[in-house]
C-alpha beads as a LAMMPS data file, in Angstrom:
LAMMPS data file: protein, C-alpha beads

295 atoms
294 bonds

1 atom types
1 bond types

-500.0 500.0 xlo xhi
-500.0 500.0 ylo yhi
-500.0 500.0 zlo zhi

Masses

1 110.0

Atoms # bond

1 1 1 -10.624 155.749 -212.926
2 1 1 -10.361 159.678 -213.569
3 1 1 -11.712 160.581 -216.823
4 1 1 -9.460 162.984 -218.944
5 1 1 -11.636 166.106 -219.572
6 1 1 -10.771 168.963 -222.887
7 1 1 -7.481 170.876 -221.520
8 1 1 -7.334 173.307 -223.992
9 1 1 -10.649 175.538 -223.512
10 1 1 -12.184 177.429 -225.902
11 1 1 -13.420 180.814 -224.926
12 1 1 -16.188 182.545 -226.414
13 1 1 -17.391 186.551 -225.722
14 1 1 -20.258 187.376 -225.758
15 1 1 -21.486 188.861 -229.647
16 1 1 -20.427 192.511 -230.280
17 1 1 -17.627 191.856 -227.594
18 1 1 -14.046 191.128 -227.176
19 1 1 -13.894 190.957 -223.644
20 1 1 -15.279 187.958 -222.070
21 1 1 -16.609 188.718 -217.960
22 1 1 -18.271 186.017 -215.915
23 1 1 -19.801 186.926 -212.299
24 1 1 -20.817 184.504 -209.562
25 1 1 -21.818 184.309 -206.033
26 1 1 -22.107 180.622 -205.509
27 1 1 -19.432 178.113 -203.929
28 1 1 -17.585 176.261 -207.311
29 1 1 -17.543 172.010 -207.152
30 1 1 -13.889 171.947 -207.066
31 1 1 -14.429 168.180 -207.978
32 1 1 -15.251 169.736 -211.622
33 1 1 -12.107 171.695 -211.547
34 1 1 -9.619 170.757 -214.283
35 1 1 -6.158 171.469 -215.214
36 1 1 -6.235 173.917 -218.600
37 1 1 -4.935 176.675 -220.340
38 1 1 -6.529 178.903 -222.904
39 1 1 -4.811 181.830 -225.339
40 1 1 -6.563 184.650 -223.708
41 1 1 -5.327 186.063 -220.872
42 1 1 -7.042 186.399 -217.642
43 1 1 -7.903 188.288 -214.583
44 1 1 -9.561 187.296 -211.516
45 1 1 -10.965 189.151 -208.273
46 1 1 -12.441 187.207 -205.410
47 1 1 -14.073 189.663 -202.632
48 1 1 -14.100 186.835 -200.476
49 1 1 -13.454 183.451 -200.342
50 1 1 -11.181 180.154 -199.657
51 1 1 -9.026 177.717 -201.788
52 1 1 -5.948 176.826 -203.563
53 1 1 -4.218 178.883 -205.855
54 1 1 -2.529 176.341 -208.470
55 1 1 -1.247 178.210 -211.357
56 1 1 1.871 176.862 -213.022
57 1 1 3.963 175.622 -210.931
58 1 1 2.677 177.560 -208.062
59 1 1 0.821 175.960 -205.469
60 1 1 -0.667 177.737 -202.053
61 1 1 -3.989 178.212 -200.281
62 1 1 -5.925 181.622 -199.121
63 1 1 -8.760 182.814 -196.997
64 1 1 -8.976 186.209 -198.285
65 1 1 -9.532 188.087 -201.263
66 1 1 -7.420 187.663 -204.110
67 1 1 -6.464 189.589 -207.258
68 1 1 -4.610 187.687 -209.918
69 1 1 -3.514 188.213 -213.454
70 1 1 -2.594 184.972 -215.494
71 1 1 -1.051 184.977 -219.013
72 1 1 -1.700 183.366 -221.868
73 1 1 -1.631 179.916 -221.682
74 1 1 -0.707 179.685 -218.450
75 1 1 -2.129 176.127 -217.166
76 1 1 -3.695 176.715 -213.899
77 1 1 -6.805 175.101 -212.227
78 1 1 -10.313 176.372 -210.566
79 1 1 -9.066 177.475 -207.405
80 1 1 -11.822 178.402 -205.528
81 1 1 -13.404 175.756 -202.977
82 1 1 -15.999 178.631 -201.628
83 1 1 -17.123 181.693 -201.497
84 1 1 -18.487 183.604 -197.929
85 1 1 -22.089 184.833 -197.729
86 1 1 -20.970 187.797 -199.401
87 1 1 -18.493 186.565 -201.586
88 1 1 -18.257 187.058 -205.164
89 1 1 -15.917 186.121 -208.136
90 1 1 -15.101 188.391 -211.007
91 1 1 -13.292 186.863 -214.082
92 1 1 -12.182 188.496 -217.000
93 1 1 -10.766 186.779 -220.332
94 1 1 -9.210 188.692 -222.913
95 1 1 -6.368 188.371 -225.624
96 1 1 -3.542 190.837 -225.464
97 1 1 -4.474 191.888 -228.918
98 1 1 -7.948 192.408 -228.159
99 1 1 -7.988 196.016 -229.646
100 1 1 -5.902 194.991 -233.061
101 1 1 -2.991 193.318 -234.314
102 1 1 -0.942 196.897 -233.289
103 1 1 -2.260 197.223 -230.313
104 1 1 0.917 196.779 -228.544
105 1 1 3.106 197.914 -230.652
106 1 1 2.251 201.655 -230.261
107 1 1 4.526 203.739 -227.284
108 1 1 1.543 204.325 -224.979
109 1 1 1.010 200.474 -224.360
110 1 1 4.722 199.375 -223.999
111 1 1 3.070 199.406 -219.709
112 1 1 0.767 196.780 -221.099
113 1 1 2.961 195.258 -223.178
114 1 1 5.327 194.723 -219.944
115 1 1 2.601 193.777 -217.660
116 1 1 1.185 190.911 -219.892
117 1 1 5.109 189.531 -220.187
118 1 1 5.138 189.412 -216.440
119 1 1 2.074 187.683 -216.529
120 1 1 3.172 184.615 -217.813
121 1 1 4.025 183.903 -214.148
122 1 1 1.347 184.757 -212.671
123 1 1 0.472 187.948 -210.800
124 1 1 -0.780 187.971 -207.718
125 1 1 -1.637 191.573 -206.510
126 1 1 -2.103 193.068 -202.447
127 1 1 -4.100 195.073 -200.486
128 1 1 -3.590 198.454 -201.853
129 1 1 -4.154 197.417 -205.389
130 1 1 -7.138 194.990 -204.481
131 1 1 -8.948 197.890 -202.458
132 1 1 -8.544 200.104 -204.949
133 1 1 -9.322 198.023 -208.261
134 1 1 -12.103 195.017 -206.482
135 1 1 -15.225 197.566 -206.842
136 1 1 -14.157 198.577 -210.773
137 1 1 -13.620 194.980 -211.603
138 1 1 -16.959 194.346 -210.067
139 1 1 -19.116 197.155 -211.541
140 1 1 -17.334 196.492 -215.123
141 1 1 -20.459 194.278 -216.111
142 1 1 -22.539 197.158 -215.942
143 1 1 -20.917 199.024 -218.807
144 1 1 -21.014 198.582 -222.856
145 1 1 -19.471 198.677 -225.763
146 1 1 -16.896 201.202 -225.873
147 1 1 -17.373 203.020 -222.203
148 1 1 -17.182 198.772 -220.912
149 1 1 -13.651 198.656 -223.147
150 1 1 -12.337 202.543 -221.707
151 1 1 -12.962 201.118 -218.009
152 1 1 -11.268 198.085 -218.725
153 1 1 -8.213 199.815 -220.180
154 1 1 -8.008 201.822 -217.116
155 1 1 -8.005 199.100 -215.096
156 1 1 -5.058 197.564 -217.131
157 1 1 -3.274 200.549 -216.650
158 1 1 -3.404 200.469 -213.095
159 1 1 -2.447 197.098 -213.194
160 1 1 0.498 197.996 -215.253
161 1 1 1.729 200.716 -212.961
162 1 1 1.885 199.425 -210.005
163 1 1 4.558 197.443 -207.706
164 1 1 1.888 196.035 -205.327
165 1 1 2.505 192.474 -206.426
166 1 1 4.324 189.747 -206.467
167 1 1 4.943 186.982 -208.998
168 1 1 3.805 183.733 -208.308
169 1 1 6.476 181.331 -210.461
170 1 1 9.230 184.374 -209.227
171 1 1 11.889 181.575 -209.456
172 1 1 12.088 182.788 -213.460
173 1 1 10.002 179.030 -214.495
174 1 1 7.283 180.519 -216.874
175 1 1 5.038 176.879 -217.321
176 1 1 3.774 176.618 -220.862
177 1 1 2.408 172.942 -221.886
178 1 1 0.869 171.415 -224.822
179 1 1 -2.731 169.126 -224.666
180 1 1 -1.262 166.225 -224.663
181 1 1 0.956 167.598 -221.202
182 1 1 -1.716 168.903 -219.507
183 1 1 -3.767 166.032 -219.716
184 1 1 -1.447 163.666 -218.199
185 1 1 -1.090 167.033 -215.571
186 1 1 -4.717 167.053 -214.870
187 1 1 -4.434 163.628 -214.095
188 1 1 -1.515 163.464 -211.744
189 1 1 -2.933 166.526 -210.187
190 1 1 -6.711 165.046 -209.527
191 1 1 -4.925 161.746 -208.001
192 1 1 -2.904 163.607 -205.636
193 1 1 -5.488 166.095 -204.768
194 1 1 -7.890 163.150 -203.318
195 1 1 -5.228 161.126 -202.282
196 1 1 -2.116 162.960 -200.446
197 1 1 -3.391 162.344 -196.971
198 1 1 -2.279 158.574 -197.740
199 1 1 1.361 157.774 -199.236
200 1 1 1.555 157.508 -203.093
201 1 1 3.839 155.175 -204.450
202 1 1 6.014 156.260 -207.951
203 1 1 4.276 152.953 -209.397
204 1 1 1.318 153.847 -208.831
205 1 1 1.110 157.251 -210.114
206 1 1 3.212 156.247 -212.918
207 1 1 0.543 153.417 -213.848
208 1 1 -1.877 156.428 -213.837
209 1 1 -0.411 157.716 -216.871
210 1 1 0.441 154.656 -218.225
211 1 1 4.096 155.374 -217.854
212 1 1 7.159 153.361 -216.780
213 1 1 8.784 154.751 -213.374
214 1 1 11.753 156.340 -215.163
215 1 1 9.596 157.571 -217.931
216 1 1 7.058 159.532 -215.472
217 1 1 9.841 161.028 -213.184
218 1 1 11.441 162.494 -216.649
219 1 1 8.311 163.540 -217.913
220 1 1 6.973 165.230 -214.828
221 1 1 10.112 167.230 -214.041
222 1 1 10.025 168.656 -217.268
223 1 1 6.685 169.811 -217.451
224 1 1 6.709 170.873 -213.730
225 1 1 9.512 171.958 -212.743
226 1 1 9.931 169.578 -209.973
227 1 1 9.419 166.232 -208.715
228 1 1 6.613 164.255 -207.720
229 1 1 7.568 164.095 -204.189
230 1 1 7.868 167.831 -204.155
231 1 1 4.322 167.653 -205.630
232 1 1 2.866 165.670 -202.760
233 1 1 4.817 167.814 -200.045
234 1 1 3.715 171.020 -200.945
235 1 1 -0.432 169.777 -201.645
236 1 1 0.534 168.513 -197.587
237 1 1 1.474 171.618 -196.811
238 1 1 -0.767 173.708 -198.773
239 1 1 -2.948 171.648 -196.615
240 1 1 -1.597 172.230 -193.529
241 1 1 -2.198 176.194 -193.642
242 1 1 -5.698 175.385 -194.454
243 1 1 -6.057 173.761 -191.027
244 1 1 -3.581 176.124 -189.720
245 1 1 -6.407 178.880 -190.714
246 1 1 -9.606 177.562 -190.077
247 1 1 -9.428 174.665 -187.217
248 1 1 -7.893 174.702 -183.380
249 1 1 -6.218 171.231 -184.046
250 1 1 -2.674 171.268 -182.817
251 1 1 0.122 171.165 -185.264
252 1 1 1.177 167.648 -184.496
253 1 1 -2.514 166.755 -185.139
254 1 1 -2.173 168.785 -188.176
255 1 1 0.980 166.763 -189.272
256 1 1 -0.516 163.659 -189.178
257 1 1 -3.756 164.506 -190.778
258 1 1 -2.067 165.998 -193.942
259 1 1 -0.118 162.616 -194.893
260 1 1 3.540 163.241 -192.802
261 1 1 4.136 160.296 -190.352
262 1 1 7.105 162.213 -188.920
263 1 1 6.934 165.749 -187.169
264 1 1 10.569 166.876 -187.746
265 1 1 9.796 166.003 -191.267
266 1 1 6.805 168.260 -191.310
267 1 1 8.590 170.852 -189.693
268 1 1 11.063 170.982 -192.105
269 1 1 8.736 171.080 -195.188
270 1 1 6.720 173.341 -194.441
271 1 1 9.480 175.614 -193.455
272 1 1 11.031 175.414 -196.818
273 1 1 7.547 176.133 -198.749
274 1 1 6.409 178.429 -196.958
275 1 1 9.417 179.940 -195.682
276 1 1 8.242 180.069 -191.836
277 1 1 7.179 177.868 -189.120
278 1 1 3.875 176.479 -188.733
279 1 1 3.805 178.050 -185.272
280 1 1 4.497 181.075 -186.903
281 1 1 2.530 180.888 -189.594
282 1 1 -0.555 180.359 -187.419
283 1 1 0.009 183.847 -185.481
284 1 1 1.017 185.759 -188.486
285 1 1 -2.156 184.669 -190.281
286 1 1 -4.357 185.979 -187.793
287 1 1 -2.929 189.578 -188.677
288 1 1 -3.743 189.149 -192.140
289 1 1 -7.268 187.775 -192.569
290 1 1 -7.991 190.751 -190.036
291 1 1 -6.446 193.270 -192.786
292 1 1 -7.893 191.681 -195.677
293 1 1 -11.570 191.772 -193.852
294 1 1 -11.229 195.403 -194.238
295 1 1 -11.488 195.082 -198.000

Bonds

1 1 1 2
2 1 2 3
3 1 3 4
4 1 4 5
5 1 5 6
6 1 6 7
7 1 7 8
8 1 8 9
9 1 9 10
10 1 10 11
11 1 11 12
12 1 12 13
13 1 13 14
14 1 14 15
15 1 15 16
16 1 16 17
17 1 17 18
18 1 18 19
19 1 19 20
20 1 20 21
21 1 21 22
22 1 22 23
23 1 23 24
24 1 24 25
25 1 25 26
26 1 26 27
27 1 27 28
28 1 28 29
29 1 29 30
30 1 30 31
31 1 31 32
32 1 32 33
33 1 33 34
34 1 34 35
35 1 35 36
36 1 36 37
37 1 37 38
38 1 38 39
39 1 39 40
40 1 40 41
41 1 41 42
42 1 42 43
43 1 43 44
44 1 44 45
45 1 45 46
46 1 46 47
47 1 47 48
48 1 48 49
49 1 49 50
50 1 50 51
51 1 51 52
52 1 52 53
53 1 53 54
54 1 54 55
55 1 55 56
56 1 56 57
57 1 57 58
58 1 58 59
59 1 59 60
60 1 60 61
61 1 61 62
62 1 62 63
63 1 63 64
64 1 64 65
65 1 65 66
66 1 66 67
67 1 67 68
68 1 68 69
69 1 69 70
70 1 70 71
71 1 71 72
72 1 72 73
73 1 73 74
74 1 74 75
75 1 75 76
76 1 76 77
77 1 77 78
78 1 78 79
79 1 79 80
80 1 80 81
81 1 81 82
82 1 82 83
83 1 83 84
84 1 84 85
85 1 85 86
86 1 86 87
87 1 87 88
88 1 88 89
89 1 89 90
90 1 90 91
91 1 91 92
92 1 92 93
93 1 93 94
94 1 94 95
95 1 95 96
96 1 96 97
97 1 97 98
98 1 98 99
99 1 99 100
100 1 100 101
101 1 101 102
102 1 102 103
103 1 103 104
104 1 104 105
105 1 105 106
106 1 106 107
107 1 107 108
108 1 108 109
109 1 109 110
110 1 110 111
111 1 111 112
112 1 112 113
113 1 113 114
114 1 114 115
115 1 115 116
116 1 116 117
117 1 117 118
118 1 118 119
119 1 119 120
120 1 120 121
121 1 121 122
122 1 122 123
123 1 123 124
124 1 124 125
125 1 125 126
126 1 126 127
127 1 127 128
128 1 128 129
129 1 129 130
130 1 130 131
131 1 131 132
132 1 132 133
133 1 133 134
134 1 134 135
135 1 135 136
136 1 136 137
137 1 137 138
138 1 138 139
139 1 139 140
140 1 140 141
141 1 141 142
142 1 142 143
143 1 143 144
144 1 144 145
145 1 145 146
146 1 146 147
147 1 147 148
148 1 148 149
149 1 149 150
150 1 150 151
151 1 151 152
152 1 152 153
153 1 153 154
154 1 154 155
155 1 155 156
156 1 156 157
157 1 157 158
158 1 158 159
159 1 159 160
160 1 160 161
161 1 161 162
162 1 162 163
163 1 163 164
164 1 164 165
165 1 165 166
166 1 166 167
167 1 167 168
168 1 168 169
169 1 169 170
170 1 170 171
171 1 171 172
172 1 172 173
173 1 173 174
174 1 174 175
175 1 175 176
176 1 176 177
177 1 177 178
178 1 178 179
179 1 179 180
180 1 180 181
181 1 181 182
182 1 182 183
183 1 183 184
184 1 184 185
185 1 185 186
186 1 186 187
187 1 187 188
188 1 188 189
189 1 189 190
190 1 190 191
191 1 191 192
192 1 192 193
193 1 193 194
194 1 194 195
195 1 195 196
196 1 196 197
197 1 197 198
198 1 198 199
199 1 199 200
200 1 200 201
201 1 201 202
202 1 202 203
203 1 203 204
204 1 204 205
205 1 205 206
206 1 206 207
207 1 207 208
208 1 208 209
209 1 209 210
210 1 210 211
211 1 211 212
212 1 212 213
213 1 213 214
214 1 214 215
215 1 215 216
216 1 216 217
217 1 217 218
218 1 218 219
219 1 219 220
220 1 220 221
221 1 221 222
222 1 222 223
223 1 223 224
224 1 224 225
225 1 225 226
226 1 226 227
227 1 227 228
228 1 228 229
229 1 229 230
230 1 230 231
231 1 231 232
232 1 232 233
233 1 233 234
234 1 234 235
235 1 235 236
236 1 236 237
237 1 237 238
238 1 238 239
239 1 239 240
240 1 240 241
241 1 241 242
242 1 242 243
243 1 243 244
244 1 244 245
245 1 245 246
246 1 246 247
247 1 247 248
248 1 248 249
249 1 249 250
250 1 250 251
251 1 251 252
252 1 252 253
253 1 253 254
254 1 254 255
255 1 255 256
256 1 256 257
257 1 257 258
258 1 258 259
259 1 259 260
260 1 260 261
261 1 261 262
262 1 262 263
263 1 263 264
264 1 264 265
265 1 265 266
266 1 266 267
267 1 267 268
268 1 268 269
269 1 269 270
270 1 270 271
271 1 271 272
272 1 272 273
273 1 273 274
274 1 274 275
275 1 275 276
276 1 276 277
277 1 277 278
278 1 278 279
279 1 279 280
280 1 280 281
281 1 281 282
282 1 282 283
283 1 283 284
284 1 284 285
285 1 285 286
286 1 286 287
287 1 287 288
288 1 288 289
289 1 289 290
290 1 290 291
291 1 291 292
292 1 292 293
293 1 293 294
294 1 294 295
């Protein structure tokens, strides 16, 4: 039995702040991972490190640095399963009215104002961006009160400037979901995680929730996006570049080991998600953890 944790989280600054920045250096129990969503917005920079990426209705895995901007309740999981030697994650929490009810309303933030409308699919920014902004997100701890809110600020307006990015839910789907939703979520999500190596029957998942078959493939289509068995393909695949990254095991091995029982299958999923071959994807991956090492 999973146990349904709090989905909406409540986020607290520290007093005489209204900017909320948590730093850490040690590998997160994914296990304690949960899906959630919270009002403030946030902003995350890993130096280096592996996981999934699950925000929305986004789902993908990296072995690099990332820097991502999520809106306002967004629902989205803990996506990192570890952190390198070196590695460190920088989170930032903030409302987009952190500075006043006007705050946005004024001609020199209509940048912002843009930039936290586009986050409500997720941001996901690149190299150029990442090398420039990683070491300011990272020293931001070190400042207070007003300098802390000035460096932040510039930071955002970077952010806002830029076309280094690309949005993660591009296909136009911004996911928004109520308590209730994201509860059920978190549990379909947690069952699949642990169990897509093996085949997952509609009853079963359905008895998860305590939902008829009918009821559950309604439900989840409307609060995803997309169905179930697109749900289980893509955590296969997502899987699959994980081994295609950090083992030697062939790709039929590969196949097998993430939960397809047919190759051609495989072949064709993961060419749909990720919009390449796996064979493909393996030498083209090479290229990139070497440029993102340089970060």
């Amino acid at each position: 039995m999973i146990n349904k944790k709090p989905t909406f989280r409540k986020l607290t600054p520290s007093f005489g702040s209204s900017i909320l920045i948590k730093q850490h250096s040690d590998s997160l129990d994914k296990n304690a991972a949960y899906w959630h969503f919270h009002p403030e917005l946030e902003l995350i920079y890993v130096n280096k490190g592996q996981g999934k990426t699950h925000i929305g209705n986004h789902l993908s895995y990296f072995n690099n640095s990332q820097l991502i901007l999520m809106g306002a309740n967004l629902p989205h999981n803990g996506f990192t399963d570890r952190l390198t030697a070196t590695g460190t994650e920088t989170t930032i929490q903030f409302k987009a009215d952190f500075l006043g009810d006007d705050f946005l309303n004024v001609p020199e933030t209509a940048n912002l104002s843009a930039l936290f409308d586009r986050a409500k699919k997720g941001i996901r920014f690149k190299v150029e961006t990442k090398k420039t902004l990683g070491p300011k997100i990272e020293a931001l701890n070190g400042f207070e009160g007003l300098q802390k809110v000035i460096k932040f600020l510039e930071i955002l307006d970077f952010l806002a400037k830029t076309d280094d990015y690309e949005l993660l839910n591009a296909d136009g789907f911004a996911f928004e979901t109520d308590a209730q939703d994201s509860s059920k979520i978190d549990i379909v999500f947690k069952y699949v995680n642990k169990n897509f190596q093996s085949h997952i029957t509609l009853d079963e998942i359905a008895d998860k929730v305590s939902m008829t078959v009918p009821a559950f493939c309604r439900y989840f289509k409307k609060s995803t996006g997309k169905t179930f068995t697109q749900l289980v393909n893509e955590y296969r695949v997502v899987h699959a570049t994980k081994l295609l990254n950090e083992s030697q095991m062939s790709i039929a091995d590969i196949c097998y080991e993430c939960g397809f029982n047919n190759f051609s299958h495989f072949n064709k999923q993961f060419t749909e998600i990720t919009g390449k071959t796996a064979s493909n994807y393996r030498k083209e991956i090479k290229l990139i953890i070497q440029d993102s090492e340089i970060i």
